[in-house]
C-alpha positions in Angstrom: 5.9 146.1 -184.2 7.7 149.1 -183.4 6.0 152.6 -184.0 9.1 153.5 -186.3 8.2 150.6 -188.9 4.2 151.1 -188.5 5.0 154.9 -189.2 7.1 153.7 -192.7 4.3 151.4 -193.9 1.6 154.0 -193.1 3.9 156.0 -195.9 4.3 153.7 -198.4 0.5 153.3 -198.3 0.3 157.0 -198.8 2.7 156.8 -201.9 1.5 153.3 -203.6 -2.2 153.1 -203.0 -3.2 149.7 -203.0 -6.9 148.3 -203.4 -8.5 148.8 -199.6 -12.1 148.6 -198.5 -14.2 151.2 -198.3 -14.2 153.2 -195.3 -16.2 156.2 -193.7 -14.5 159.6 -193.3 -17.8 161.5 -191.3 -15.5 162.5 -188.4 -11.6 163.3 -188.2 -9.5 160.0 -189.7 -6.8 158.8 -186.3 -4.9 157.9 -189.7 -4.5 160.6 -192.4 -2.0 158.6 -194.5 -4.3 155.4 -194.1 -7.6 157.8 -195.0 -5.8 159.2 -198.2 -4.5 155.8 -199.7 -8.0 154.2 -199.3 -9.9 156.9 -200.9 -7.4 157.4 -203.6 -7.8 153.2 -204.2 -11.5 153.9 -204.3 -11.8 156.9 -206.7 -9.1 154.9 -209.2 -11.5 152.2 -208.9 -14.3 154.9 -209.8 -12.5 156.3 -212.4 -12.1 153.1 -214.3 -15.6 152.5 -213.9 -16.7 155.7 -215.4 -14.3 155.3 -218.1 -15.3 151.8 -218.8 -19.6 153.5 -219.0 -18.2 155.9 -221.3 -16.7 153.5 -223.8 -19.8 151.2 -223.3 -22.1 154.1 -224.0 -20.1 155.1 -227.1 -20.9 151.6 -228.4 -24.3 151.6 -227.7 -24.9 155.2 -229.5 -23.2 153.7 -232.5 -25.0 150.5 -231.8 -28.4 153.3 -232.2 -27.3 154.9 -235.0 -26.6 152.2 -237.3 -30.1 150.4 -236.4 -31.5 153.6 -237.4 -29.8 153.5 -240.7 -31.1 149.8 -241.3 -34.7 151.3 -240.2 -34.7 153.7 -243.1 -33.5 151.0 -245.3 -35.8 148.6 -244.3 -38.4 151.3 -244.6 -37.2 152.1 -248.1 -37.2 148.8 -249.3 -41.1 148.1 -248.0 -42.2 150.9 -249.8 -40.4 149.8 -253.0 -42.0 146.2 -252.5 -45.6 147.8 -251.9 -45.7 149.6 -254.9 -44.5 146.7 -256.8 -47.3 144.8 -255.4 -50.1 147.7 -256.4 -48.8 147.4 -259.4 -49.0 143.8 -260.8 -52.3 143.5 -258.9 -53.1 146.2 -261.1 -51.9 144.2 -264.3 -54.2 140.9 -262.8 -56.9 143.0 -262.5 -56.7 144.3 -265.9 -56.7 141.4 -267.2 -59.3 139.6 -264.9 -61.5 143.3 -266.1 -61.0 141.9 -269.9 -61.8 138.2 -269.4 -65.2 139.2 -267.9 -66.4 141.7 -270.5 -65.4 138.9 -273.1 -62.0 137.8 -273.5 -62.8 134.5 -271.6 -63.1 131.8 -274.5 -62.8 128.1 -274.6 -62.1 126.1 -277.7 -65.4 125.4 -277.8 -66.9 129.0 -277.8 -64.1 130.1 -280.0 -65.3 127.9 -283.3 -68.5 128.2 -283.1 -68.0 131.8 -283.5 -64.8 131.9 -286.0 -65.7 133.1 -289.6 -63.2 130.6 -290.8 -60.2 128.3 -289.6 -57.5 131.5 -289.7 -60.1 133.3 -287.4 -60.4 130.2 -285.3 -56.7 130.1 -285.0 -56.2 134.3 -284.1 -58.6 133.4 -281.4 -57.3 130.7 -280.0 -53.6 132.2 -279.9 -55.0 135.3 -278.0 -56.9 132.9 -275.3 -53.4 131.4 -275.1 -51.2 135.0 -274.6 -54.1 136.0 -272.3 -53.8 133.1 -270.2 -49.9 133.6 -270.7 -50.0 137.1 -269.3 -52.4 136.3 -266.6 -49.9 133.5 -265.4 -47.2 135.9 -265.0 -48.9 138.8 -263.6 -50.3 136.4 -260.9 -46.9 135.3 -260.3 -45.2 138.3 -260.2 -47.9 139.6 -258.0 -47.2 136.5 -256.0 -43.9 137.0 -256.0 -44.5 141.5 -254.9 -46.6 140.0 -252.1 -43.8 137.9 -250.5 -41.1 140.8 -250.9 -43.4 143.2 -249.4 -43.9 141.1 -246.4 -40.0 140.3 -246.1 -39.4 143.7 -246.0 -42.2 145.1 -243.8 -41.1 142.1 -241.5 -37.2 143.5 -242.1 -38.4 147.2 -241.3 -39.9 146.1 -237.4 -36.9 143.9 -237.2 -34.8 147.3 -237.4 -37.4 149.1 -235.7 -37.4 146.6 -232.7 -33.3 146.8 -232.5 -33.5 150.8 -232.4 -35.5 150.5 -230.0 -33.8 148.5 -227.5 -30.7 150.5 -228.4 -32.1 153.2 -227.4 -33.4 152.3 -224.3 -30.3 150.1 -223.5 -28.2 153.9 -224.2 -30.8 155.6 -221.7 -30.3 153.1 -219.4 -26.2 153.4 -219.5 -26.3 157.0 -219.8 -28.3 157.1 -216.4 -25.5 154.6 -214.8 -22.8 156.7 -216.2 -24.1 160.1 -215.1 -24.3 157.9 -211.3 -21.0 156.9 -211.4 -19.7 160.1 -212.3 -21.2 162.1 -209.2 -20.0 159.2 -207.2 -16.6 160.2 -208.4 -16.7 163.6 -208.1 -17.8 162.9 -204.6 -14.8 160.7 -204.1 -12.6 163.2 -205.8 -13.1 166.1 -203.0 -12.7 163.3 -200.5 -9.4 162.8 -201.7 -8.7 166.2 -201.7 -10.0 166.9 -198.1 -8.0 163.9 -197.2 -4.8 165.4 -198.7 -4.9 168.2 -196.7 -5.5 166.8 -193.4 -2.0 164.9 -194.0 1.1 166.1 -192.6 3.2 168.4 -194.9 6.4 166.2 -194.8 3.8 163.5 -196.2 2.2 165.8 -198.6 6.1 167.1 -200.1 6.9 163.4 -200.6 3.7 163.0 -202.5 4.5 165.5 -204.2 7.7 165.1 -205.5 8.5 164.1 -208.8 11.3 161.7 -208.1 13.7 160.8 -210.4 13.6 162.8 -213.8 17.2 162.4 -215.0 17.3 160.8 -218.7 16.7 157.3 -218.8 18.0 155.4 -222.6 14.8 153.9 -224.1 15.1 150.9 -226.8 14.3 151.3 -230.4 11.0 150.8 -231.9 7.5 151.4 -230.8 8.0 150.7 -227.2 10.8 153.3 -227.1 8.7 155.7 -228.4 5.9 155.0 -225.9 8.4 155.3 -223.1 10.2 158.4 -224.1 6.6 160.1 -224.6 5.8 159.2 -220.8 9.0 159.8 -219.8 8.4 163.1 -220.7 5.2 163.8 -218.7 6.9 163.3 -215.7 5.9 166.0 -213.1 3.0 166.4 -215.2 0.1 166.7 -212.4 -2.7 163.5 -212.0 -6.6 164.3 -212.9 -9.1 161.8 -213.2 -10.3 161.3 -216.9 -7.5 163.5 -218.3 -5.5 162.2 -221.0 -3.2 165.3 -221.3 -1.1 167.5 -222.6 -0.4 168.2 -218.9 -3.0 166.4 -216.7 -3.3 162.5 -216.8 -4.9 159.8 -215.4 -2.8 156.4 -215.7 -4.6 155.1 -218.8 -4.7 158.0 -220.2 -1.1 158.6 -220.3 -0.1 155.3 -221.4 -2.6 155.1 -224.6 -0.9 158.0 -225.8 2.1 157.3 -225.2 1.6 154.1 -227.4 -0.5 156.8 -230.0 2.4 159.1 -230.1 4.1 155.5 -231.7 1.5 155.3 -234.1 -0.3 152.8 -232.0 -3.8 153.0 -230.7 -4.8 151.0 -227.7 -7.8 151.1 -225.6 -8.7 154.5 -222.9 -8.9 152.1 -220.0 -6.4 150.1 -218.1 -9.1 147.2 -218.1 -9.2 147.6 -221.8 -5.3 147.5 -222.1 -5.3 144.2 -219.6 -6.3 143.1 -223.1 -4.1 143.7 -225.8 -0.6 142.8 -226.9 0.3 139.5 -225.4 1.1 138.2 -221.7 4.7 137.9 -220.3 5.9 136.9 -216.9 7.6 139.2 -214.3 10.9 138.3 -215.3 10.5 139.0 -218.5 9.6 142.9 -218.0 11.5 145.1 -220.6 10.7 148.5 -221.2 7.6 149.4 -222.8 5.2 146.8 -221.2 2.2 147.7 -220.0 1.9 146.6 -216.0 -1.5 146.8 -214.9 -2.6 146.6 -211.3 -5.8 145.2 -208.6 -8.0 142.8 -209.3 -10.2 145.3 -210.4 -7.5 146.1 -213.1 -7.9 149.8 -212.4 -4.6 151.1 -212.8 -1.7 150.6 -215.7 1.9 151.8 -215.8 4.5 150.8 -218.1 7.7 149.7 -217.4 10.9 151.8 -217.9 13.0 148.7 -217.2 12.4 145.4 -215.3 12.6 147.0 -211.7 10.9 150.2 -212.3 7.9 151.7 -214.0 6.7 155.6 -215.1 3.3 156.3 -214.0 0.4 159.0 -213.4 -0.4 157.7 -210.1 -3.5 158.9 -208.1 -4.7 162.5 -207.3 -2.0 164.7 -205.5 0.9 163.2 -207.3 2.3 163.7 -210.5 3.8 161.4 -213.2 6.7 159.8 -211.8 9.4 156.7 -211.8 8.1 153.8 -209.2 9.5 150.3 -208.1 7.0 147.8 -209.8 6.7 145.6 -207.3 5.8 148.6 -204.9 2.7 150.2 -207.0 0.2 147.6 -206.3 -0.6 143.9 -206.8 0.2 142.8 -210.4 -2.6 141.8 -212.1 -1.2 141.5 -216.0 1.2 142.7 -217.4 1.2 142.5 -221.3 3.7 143.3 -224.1 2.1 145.8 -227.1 5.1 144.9 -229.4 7.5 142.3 -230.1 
């Protein structure tokens, strides 16, 4: 291969990062462009990642929250249930109290002491509404006991799920927080890597491309694409979802928010919505996401090219498709 075309592919690496392995930068790169475009791959990578930990932690806190709501409830209820129990055990015991300092009769006891048959009768009707009362007090008692263990059982149920949400948040937190400093280390690799490249590179980076207007359909996908349209020039950060800083997720959920539509922070999240369509069927609006890893999204501004916030050092721009990266999904958010 001639060192003209190895020179051209060493730039479009530089300008389409694709997914590369990782690589170690400890002394002077032989290739500057080839140095830039891998760590630029690895830090989208990263970024996805910490976005993904962020969502996931999100979830988890929520996840805490509401077990701590049912704890309270369940805690609530218990105490509800144990007072119900002290107090029929308190009726039974009441009535056991009376039946030992001489309510208990029999039929037998009961006429020998009646002054007549009407007395015999009174007495016999109270051993009957004694009995009566003492049947339903033990079975309400019965019934206190079994609620209050229900709901004891319901309030370490709640206590147990709290429990391992919060440990389970901890544990994501401490994942996240690694990710992150990985990042930021990748981050000021990129950087360093940026300026060891050669200036013509570095302008071609850095230009903006094509930013004349482009006619967008009606409808929500218009709206999306005239909203990202708009950003272009706009510069690329990590994490940022705007008004003048984006990553490539971040620009295309709001984008679609700007339409009224809400679709998920991470380009693996948006690999996810709307519905699949081929390559040939690309129209304006889709959502064209990239690597196996699914770390990076543009959308479409027609079936050849798409508007993207690309990697660090260059901003918001018109691409190729075919030329960002390997396709991975591309999915259709309306129609």
């Amino acid at each position: 291969m001639s060192s003209r075309k190895l020179t051209r592919g060493v730039l479009v690496t530089a300008l389409f990062f694709g997914a590369l392995p990782a690589v170690s930068f400890a002394a002077q790169p032989a290739d500057p462009a080839r140095a830039y475009a891998d760590l630029t791959a690895q830090a989208t990578k990263l970024n996805e990642e910490v976005l993904r930990a962020q969502e996931d932690l999100v979830l988890r806190r929520a996840e805490l929250e509401r077990a701590s709501v049912d704890v309270a409830a369940a805690q609530q209820i218990e105490r509800q249930a144990k007072s119900d129990e002290d107090g029929y055990r308190g009726q039974v015991d009441l009535i056991t109290q009376a039946s030992f300092e001489g309510a208990r009769f029999n039929q037998l006891s009961a006429l020998l002491v009646a002054d007549s048959q009407q007395d015999f009768l009174n007495r016999l009707e109270m051993m009957r509404v004694l009995a009566s009362d003492k049947a339903d007090s033990l079975a309400r008692l019965s019934g206190a006991v079994e609620k209050a263990r229900q709901a004891h059982q319901a309030a370490e149920n709640s206590r147990t799920r709290a429990a391992e949400a919060a440990s389970a948040a901890e544990r994501l937190k401490a994942d996240l927080d690694g990710r992150s400093r990985a990042l930021q280390a990748q981050i000021s690799e990129v950087r360093a890597a940026l300026t060891r490249l050669p200036a013509p590179v570095v302008n071609r980076l850095r230009d903006p491309g094509d930013r004349s207007a482009v006619s967008v359909p009606a409808g929500t996908a218009g709206i999306a694409l005239a909203f990202a349209l708009a950003q272009r020039g706009d510069e690329y950060r990590y994490g940022s979802t705007g008004p003048d800083q984006w990553d490539c997720a971040g620009l295309t959920m709001k984008a679609y928010a700007s339409a009224g539509l809400n679709i998920p922070r991470t380009s693996g999240g948006q690999a996810a919505v709307g519905r699949v369509v081929t390559r040939g069927e690309v129209r304006a609006g889709d959502l064209i996401v990239y690597y196996s890893s699914r770390s990076h999204v543009a959308m479409a501004v027609d079936n050849m090219r798409a508007v993207h916030a690309s990697t660090e050092g260059q901003p918001v721009k018109i691409a190729p498709i075919d030329a960002i990266g390997p396709i991975a999904v591309i999915r259709r958010i309306e129609g």
